[in-house]
N, CA, C and O atoms as CSV, one atom per row, in Angstrom:
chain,resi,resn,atom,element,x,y,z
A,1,UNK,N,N,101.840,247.187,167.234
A,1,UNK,CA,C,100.904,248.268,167.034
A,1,UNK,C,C,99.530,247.701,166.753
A,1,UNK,O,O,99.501,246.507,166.458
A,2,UNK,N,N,98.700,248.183,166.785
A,2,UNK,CA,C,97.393,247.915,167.174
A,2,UNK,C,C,96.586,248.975,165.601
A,2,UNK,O,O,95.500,248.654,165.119
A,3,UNK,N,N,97.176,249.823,165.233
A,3,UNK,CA,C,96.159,250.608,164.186
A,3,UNK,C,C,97.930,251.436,163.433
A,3,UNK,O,O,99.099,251.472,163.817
A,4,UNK,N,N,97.148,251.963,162.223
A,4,UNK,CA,C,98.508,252.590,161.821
A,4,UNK,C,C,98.043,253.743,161.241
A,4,UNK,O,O,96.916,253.582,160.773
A,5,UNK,N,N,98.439,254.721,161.115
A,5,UNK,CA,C,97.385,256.236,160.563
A,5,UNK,C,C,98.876,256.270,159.676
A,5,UNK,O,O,99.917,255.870,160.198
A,6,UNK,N,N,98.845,256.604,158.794
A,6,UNK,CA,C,99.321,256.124,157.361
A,6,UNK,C,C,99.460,257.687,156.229
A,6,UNK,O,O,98.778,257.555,155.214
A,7,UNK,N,N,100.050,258.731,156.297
A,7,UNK,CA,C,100.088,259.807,155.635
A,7,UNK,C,C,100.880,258.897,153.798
A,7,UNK,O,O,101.662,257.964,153.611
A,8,UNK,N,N,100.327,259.573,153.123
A,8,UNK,CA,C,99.506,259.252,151.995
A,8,UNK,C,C,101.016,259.722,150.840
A,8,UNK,O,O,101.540,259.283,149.817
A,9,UNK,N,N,101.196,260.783,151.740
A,9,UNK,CA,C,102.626,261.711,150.586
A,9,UNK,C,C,103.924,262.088,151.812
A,9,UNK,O,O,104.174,263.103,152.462
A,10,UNK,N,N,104.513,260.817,151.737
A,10,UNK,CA,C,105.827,260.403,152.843
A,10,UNK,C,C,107.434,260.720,151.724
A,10,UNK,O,O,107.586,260.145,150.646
A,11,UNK,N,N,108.179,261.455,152.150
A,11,UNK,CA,C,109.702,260.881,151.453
A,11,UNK,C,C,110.447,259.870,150.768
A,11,UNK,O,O,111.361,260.230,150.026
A,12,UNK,N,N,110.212,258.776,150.898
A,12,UNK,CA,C,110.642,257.924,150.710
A,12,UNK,C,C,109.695,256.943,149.848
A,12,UNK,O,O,110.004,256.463,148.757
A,13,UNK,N,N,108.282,256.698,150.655
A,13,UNK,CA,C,107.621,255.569,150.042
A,13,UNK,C,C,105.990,256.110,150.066
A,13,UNK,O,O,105.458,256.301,151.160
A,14,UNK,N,N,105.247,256.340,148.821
A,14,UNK,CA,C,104.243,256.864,149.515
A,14,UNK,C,C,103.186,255.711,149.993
A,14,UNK,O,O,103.425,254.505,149.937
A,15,UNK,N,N,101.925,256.322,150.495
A,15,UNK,CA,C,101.268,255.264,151.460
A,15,UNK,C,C,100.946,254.328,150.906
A,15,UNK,O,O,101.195,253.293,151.525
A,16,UNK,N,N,100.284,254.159,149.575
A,16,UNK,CA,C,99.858,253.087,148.894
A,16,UNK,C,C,101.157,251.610,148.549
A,16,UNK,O,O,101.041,250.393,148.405
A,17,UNK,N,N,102.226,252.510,148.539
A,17,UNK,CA,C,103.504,251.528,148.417
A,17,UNK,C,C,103.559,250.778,149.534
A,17,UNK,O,O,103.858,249.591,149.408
A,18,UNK,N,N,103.319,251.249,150.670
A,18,UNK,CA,C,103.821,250.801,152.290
A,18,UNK,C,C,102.465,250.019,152.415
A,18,UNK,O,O,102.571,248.898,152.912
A,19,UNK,N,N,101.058,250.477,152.001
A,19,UNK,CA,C,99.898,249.632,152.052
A,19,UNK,C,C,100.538,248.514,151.549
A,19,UNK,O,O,100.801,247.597,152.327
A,20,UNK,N,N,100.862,248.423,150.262
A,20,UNK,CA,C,100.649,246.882,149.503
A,20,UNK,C,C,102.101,246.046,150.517
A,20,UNK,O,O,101.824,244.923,150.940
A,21,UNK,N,N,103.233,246.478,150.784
A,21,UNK,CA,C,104.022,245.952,151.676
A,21,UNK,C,C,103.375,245.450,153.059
A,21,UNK,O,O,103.809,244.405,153.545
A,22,UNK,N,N,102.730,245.897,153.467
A,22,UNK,CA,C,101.694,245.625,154.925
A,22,UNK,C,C,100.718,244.493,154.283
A,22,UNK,O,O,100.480,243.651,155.150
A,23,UNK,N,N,100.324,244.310,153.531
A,23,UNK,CA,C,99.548,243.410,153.009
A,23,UNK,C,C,99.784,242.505,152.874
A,23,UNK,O,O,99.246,241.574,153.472
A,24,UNK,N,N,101.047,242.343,151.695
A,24,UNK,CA,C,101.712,241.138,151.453
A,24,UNK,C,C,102.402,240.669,152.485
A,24,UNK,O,O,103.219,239.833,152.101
A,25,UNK,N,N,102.421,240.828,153.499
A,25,UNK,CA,C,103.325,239.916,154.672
A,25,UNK,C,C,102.569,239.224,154.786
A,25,UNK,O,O,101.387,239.375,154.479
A,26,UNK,N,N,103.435,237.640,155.590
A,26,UNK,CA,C,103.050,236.624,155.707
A,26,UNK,C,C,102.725,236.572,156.955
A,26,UNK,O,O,102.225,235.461,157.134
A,27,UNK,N,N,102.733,237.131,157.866
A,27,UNK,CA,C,102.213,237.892,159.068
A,27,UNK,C,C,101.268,237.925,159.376
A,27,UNK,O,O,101.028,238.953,158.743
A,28,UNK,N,N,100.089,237.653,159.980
A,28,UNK,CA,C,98.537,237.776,159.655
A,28,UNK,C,C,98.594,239.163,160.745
A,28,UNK,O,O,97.709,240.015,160.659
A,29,UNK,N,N,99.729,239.299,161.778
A,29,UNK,CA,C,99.142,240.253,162.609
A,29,UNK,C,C,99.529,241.232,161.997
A,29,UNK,O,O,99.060,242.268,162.467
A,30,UNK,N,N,100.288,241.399,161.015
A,30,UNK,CA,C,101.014,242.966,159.899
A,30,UNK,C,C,99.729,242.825,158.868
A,30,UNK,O,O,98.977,243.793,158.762
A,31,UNK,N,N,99.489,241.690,158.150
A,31,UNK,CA,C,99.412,241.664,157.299
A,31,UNK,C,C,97.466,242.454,156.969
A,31,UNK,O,O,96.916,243.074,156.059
A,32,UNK,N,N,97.072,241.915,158.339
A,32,UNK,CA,C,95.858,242.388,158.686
A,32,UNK,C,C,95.571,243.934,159.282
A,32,UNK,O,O,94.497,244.528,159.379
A,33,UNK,N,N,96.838,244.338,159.620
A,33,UNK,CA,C,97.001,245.714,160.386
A,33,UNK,C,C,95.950,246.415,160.347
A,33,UNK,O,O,95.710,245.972,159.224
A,34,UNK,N,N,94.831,247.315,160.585
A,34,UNK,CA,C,93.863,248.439,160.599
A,34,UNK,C,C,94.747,249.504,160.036
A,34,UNK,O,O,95.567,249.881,160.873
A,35,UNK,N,N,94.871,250.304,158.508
A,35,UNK,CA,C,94.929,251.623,158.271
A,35,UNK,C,C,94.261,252.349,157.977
A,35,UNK,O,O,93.261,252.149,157.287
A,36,UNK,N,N,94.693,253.580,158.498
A,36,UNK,CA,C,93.808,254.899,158.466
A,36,UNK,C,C,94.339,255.759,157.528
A,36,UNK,O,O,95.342,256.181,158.105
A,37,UNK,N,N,94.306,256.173,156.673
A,37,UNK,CA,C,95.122,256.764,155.772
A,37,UNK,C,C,94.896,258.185,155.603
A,37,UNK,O,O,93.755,258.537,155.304
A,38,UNK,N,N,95.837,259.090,155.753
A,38,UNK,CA,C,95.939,260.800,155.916
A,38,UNK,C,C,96.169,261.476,154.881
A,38,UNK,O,O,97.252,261.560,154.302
A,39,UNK,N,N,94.965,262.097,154.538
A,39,UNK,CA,C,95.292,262.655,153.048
A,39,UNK,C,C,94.940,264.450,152.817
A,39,UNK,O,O,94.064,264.895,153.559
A,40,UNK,N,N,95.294,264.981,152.283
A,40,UNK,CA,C,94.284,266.584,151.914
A,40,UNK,C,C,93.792,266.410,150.693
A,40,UNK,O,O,93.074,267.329,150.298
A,41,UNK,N,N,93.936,265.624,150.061
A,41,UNK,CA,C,92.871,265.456,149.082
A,41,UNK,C,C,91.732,264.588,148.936
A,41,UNK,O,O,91.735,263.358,148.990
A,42,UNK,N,N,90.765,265.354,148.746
A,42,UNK,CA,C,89.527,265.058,149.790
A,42,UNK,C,C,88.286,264.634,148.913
A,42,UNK,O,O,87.078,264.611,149.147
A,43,UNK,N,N,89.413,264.154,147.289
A,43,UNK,CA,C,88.395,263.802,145.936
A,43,UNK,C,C,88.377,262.440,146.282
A,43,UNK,O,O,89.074,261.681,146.956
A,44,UNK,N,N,87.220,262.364,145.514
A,44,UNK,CA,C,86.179,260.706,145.447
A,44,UNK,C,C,87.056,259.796,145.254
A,44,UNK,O,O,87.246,258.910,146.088
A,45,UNK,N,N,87.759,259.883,144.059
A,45,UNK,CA,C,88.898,259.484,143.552
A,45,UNK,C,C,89.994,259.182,144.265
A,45,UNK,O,O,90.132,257.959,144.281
A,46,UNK,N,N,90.982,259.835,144.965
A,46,UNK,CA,C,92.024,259.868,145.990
A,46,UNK,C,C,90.899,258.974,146.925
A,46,UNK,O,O,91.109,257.799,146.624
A,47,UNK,N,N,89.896,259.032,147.840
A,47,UNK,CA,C,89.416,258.336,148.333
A,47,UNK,C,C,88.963,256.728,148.520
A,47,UNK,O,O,88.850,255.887,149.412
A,48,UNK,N,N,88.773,256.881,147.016
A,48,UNK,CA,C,88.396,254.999,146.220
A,48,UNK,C,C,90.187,254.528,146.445
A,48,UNK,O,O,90.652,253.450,146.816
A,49,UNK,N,N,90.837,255.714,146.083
A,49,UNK,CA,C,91.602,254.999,145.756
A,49,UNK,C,C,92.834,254.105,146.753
A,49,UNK,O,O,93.676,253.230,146.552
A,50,UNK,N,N,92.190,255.184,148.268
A,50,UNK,CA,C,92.505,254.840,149.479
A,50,UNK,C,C,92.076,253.279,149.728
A,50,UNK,O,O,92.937,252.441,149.997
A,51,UNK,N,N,90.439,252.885,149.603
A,51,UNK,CA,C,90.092,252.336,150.322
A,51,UNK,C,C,90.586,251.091,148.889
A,51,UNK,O,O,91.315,250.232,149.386
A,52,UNK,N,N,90.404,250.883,147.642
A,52,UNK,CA,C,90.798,250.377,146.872
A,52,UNK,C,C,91.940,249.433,146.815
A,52,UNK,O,O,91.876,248.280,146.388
A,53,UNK,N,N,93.524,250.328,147.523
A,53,UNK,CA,C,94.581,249.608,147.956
A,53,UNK,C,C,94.735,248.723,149.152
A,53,UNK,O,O,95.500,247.792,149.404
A,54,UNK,N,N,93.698,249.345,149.855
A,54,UNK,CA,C,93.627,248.098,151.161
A,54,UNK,C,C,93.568,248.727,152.575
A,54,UNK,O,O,93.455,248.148,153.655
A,55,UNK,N,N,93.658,249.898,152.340
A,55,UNK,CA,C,93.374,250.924,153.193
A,55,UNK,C,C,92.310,250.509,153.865
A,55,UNK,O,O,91.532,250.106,153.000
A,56,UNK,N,N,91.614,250.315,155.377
A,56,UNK,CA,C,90.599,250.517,156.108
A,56,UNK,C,C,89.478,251.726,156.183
A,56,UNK,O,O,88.311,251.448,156.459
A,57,UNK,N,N,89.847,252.932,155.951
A,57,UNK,CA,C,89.519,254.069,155.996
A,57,UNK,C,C,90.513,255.265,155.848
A,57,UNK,O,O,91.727,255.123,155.991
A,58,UNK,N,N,89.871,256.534,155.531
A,58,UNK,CA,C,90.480,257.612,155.522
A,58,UNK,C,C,89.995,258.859,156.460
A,58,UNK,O,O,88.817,259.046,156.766
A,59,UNK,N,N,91.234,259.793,156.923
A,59,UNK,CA,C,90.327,261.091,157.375
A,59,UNK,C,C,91.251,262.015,155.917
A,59,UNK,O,O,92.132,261.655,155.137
A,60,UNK,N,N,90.482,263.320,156.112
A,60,UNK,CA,C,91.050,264.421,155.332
A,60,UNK,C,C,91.514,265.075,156.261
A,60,UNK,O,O,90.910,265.183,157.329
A,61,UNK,N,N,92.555,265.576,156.051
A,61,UNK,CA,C,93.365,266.867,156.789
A,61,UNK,C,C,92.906,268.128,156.327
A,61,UNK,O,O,92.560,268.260,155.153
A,62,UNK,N,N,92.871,269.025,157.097
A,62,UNK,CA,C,92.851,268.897,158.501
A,62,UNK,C,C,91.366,268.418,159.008
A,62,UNK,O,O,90.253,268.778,158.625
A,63,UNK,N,N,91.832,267.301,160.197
A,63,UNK,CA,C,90.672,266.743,161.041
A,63,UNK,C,C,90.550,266.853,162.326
A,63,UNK,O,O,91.543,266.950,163.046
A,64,UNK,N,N,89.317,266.853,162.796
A,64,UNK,CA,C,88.879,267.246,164.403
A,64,UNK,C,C,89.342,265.753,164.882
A,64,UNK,O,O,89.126,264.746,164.207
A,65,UNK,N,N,90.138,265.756,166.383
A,65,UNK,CA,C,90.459,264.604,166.750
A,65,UNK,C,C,89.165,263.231,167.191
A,65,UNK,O,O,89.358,262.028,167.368
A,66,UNK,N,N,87.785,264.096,167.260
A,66,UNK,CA,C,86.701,263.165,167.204
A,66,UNK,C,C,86.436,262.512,166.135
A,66,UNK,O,O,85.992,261.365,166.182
A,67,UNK,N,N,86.627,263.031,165.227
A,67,UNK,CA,C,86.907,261.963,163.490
A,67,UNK,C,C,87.766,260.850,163.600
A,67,UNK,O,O,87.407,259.749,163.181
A,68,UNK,N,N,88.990,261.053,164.183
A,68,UNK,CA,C,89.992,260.227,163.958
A,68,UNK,C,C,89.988,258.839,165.512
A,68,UNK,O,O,90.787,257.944,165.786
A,69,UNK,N,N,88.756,259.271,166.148
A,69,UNK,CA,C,88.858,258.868,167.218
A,69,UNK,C,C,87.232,257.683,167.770
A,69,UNK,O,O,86.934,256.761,168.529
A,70,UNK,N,N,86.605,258.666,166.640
A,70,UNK,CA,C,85.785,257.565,166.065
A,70,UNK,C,C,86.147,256.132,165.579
A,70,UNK,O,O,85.965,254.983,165.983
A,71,UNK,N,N,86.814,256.812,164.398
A,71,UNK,CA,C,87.455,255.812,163.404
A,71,UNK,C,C,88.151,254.447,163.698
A,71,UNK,O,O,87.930,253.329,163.234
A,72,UNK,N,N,89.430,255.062,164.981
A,72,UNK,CA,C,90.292,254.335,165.447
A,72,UNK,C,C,89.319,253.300,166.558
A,72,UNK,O,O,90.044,252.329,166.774
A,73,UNK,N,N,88.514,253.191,167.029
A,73,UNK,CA,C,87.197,252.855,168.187
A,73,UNK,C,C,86.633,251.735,167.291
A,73,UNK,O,O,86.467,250.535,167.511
A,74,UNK,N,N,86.313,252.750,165.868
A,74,UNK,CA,C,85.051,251.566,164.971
A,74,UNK,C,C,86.124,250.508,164.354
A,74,UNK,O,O,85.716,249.366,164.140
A,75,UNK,N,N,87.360,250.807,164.084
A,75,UNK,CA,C,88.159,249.784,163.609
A,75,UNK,C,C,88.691,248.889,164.459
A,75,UNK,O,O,88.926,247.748,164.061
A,76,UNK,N,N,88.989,249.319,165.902
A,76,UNK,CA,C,89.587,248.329,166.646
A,76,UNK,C,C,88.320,246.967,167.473
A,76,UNK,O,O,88.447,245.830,167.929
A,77,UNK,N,N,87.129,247.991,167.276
A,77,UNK,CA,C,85.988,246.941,167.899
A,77,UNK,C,C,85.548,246.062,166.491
A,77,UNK,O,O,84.848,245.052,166.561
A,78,UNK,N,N,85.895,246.426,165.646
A,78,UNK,CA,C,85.477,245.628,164.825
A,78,UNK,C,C,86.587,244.304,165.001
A,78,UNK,O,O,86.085,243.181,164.957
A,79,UNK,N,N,87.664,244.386,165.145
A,79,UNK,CA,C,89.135,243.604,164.583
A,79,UNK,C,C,88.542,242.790,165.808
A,79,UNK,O,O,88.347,241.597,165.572
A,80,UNK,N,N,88.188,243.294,167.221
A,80,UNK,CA,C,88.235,242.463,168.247
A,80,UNK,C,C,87.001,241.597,168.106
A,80,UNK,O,O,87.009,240.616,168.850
A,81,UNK,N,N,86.075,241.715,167.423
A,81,UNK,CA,C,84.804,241.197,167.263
A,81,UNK,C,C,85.054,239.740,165.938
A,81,UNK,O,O,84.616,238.591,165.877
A,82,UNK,N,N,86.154,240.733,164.871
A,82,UNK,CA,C,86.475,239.753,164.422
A,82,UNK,C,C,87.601,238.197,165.303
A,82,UNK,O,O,87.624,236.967,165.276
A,83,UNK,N,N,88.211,239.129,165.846
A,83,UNK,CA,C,89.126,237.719,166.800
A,83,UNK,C,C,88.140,236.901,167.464
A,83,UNK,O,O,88.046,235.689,167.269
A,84,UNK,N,N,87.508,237.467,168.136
A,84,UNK,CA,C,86.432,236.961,169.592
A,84,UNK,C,C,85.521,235.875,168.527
A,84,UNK,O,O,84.671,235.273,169.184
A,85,UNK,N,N,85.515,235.558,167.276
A,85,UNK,CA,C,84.546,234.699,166.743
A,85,UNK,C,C,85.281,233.201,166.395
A,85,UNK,O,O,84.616,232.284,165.914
């Protein structure tokens, strides 16, 4: 996978749990992954606290697919800009 859009309040594990697991791999291609993280709470707070865990960015739900399509564009040209150096 190439980007991971990451909902925030999952069954099992929520996103910040599965962030720090994506992180800690010894993996550079997991470990570096691009997330986007999916949230409806749309406080400063929930936000810091997105980008805080290791998160790349966030959208709020509900989002126009040009938000999320931005996002996914500015993160993947960045990653490739980072390889290409």
């Amino acid at each position: 996978f190439n980007i991971l859009l990451l909902d925030l309040h999952m069954p099992q594990m929520d996103g910040y749990e599965l962030t720090r697991i994506i992180r800690s791999s010894k993996e550079e291609k997991i470990s570096q992954l691009p997330i986007i993280a999916l949230t409806a709470a749309a406080t400063l707070n929930e936000i810091k606290k997105c980008l805080d865990s290791g998160m790349n960015d966030y959208l709020v739900k509900p989002f126009k697919k040009e938000e999320l399509l931005t996002k996914i564009i500015s993160l993947l040209s960045n990653r490739t800009n980072i390889s290409n150096d």
